[in-house]
N, C-alpha and C positions, 0 to 999 in steps of 0.2 A: 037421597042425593041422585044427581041424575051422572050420567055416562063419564061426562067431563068432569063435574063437581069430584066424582068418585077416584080418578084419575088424579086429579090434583090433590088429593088427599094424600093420593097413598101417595105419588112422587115426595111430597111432604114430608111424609113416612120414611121416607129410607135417606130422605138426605138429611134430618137430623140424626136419623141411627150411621149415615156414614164417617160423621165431623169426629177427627178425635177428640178424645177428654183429657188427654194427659196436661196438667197444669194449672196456672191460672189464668190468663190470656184470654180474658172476654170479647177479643174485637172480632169473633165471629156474627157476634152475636149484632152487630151494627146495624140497625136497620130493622132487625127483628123484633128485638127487645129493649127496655131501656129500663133502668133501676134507678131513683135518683142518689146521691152517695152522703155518706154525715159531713156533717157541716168542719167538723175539726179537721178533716183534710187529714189520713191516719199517714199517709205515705208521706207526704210534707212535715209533722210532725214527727215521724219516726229518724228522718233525716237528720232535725234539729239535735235529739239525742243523740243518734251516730259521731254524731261531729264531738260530743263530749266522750266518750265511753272506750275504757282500756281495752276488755275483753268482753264479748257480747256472745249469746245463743241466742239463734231466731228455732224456734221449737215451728212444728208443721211448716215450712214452706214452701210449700207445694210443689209448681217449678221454679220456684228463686226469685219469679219477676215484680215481688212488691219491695222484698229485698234488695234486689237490683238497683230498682228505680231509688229508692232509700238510700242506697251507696252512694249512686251515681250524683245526688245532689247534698249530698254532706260536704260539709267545708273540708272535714280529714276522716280519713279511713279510721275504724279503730285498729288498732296493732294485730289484733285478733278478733276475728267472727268466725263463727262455729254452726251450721244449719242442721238441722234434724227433719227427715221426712220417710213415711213409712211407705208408700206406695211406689213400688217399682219405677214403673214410668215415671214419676215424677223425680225419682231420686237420680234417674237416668238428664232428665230434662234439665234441672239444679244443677247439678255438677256441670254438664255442657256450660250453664249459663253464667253461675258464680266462679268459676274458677277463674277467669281472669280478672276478678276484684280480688282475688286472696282467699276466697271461702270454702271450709272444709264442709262437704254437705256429706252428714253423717248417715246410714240407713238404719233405721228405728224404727218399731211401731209403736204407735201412737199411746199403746197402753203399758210398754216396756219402761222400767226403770232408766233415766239417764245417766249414761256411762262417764260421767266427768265426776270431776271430786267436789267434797263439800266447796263453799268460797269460791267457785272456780271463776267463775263471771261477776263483771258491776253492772250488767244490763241484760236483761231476758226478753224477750220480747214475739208477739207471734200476733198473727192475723188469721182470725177467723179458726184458730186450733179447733179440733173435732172434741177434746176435753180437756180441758185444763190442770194440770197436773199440779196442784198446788203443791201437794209436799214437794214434791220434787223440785218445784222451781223456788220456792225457797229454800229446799238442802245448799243446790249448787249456786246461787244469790252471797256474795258478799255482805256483810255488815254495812245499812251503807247505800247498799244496791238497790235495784226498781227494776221490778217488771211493769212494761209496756205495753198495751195491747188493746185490740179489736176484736170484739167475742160477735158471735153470729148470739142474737137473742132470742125471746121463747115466743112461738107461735109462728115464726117468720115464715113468709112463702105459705102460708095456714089456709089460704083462698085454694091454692093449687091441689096441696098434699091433702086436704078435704075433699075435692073434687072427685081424689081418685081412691082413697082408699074409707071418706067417710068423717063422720068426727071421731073427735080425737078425745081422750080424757082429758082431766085436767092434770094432770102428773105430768101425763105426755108434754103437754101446752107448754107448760109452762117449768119444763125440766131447765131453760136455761136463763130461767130469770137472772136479772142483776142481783138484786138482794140474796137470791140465794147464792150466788158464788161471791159476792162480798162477804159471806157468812164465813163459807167453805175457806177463803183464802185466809179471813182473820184466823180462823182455829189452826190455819199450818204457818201462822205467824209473822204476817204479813199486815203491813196499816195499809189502808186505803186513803190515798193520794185526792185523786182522782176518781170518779164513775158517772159518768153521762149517757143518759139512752135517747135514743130515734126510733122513730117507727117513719116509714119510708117508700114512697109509691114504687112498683115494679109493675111493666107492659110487658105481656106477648103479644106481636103483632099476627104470629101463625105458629101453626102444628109442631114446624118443625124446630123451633126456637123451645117450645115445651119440652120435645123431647130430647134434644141435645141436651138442655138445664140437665132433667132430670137424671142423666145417663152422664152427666158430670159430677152432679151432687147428689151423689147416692144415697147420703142419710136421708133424704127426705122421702123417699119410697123405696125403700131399703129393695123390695125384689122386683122394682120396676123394669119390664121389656116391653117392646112394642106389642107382643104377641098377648099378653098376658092382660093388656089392659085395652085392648084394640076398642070394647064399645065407649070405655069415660075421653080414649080420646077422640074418637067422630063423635062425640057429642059437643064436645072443646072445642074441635076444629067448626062444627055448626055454627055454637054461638061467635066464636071471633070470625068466621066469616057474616055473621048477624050486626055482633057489634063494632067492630073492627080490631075491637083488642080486649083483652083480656087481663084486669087488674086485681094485682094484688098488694101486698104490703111485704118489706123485709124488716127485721128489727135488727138492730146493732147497739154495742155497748162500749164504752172507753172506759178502757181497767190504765189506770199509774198508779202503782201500790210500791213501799220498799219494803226492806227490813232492816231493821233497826238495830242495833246491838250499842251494849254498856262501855260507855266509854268512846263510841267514837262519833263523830256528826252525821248526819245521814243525807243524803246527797239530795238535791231538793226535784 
């Protein structure tokens, strides 16, 4: 690269490593980047259910804002919603943001048992959770009840996370197939409703939209820094100044499962 090229690299460089990550609040990314989204519209939908549902847990939501928006366009509040999120920042950024719809944003990690009693809730629901906690979300699932959800699928972002650390097995790939967590949730006793998958074009138009992603979404290069990976990204940064952007694919899945129990109707 010459003088300037090299210049614009690295500016590139430190102004995705400056953008905070706490949350979920993509409009940084405007301009940059662009994902296209599933056709079900998960946040318009999720509304529709709000508008029905006594007592609800939203499990991971990150900073509150799909939640939010969820509230904000339901015909009626439920009486109760409950959020769970394990990441500091984010449980700081939630609570800021749901508390004036009513919402108790609980701090949990992600792989801790939920702290509510069995039946406690007739709606579960989570976008994009890092695991899905089947037993769990049908312990505290009423008879009756349904979880709702948006699952990040297997291989997603696999153009990128390939780039930089290589291929991947196939366990890896394909750790969050549908069919395998439609398995996983039948055996903690759950019918599946619902499950639709997409695979889904994503752009980076520059350096520094890569590494923001990345330094958001941490599972995808678990010990990703700027320092650590400096040659695969001037190589990234070459070709999207080559081709002007850099595509990949996301996968996403739509889980509506309940649970059922004897004797009483189960909620549709």
């Amino acid at each position: 690269m010459s003088d300037q090229q090299t210049r614009t690299f690295e500016k590139l460089l430190a102004e995705g490593a400056f953008v905070p990550t706490e949350g979920w609040d993509f409009s940084w990314f405007e301009g940059r980047a662009t994902e296209a989204r599933p056709s079900w519209g998960y946040a318009t939908a999720l509304a529709e259910r709000l508008g029905g549902a006594g007592a609800v847990l939203d499990l991971q939501t990150g900073g509150g804002e799909v939640l939010d928006v969820a509230l904000g366009r339901a015909l009626r509040r439920p009486p109760l919603t409950v959020a769970t999120e394990g990441w500091p920042p984010n449980v700081r950024k939630a609570t800021a943001l749901l508390r004036a719809r009513g919402v108790a944003v609980v701090a949990l990690p992600e792989d801790a048992p939920l702290p509510f009693a069995d039946g406690a809730f007739d709606l579960v629901v989570s976008r994009h959770p890092v695991v899905a906690p089947w037993a769990e979300i049908a312990r505290v699932l009423e008879d009756g009840g349904a979880y709702f959800a948006q699952h990040v699928g297997p291989s997603s972002v696999y153009e990128l996370v390939e780039h930089f650390v290589g291929p991947q097995p196939e366990a890896r790939r394909n750790a969050r197939h549908p069919d395998r967590e439609r398995r996983a949730a039948e055996a903690a006793g759950l019918e599946i409703v619902d499950l639709r998958a997409e695979r889904l074009r994503v752009e980076f138009y520059d350096i520094a939209a890569v590494v923001h992603f990345l330094r958001k979404v941490i599972w995808m290069v678990p010990d990703f820094t700027v320092e650590a990976y400096l040659p695969q990204l001037r190589a990234l940064h070459e070709r999207i100044e080559a081709e002007k952007a850099f595509v990949a694919h996301s996968t996403r899945h739509l889980f509506h499962a309940r649970k059922t129990g004897a004797g009483r109707t189960p909620r549709p």
